[in-house]
C-alpha positions in Angstrom: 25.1 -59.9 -72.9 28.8 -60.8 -73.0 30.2 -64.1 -73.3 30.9 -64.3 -69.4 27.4 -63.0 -68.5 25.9 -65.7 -70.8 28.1 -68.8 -69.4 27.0 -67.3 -66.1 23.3 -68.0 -67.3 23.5 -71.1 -68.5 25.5 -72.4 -65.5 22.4 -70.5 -63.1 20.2 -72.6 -65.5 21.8 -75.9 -65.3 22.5 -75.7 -61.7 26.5 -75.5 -62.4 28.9 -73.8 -60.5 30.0 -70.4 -61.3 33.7 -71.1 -59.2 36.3 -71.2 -62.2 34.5 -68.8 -64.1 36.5 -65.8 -65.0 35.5 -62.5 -66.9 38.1 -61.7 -69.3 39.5 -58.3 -68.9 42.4 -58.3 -71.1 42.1 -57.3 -74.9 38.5 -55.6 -74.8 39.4 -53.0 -76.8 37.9 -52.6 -79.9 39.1 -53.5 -83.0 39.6 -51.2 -86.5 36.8 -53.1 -88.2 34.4 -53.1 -85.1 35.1 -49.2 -84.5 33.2 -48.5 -87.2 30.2 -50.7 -85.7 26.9 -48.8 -84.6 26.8 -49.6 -81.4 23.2 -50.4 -81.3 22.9 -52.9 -84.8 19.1 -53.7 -83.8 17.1 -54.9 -87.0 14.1 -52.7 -88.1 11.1 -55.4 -88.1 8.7 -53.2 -89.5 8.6 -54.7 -93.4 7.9 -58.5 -91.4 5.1 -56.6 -89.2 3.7 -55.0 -92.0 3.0 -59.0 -93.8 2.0 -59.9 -90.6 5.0 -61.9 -90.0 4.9 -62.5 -86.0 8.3 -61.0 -84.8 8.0 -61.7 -80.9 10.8 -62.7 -78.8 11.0 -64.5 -75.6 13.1 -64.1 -73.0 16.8 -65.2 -73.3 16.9 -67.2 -70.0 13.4 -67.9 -70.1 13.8 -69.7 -73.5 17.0 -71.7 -72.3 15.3 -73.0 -69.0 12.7 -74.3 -71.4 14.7 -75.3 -73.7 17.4 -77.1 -70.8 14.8 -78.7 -69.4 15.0 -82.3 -70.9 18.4 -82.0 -69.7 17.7 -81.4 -66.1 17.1 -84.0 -63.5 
């Protein structure tokens, strides 16, 4: 998710409007040190599986809403 896409989630979640939210299109480019990022950097869980360390996720917006909800009227 990019930042935008995330303030656009939390706003859905807290009943905000989305009205002077703007993507920023200027400067995406990449920089030197994050050229040389893999683009997928997803962690290898298999050493915390193998201890049987649980390693399940929840949903992003699914864990704000629950999380937001105390906040919520």
């Amino acid at each position: 998710m990019t930042k935008y896409e995330i303030c656009q989630t939390f706003a859905e979640i807290m009943g905000f409007s989305t009205d002077g939210l703007e993507p920023n299109t200027d400067g995406n480019d990449p920089t030197p040190g994050a050229v040389a990022r893999p683009y997928d950097c997803c962690l290898d869980m298999k050493e915390l599986q193998d201890l049987g360390i649980s390693t399940a996720t929840c949903d992003f917006k699914a864990w704000w809403r629950r999380e937001v909800r105390a906040f919520r009227k």
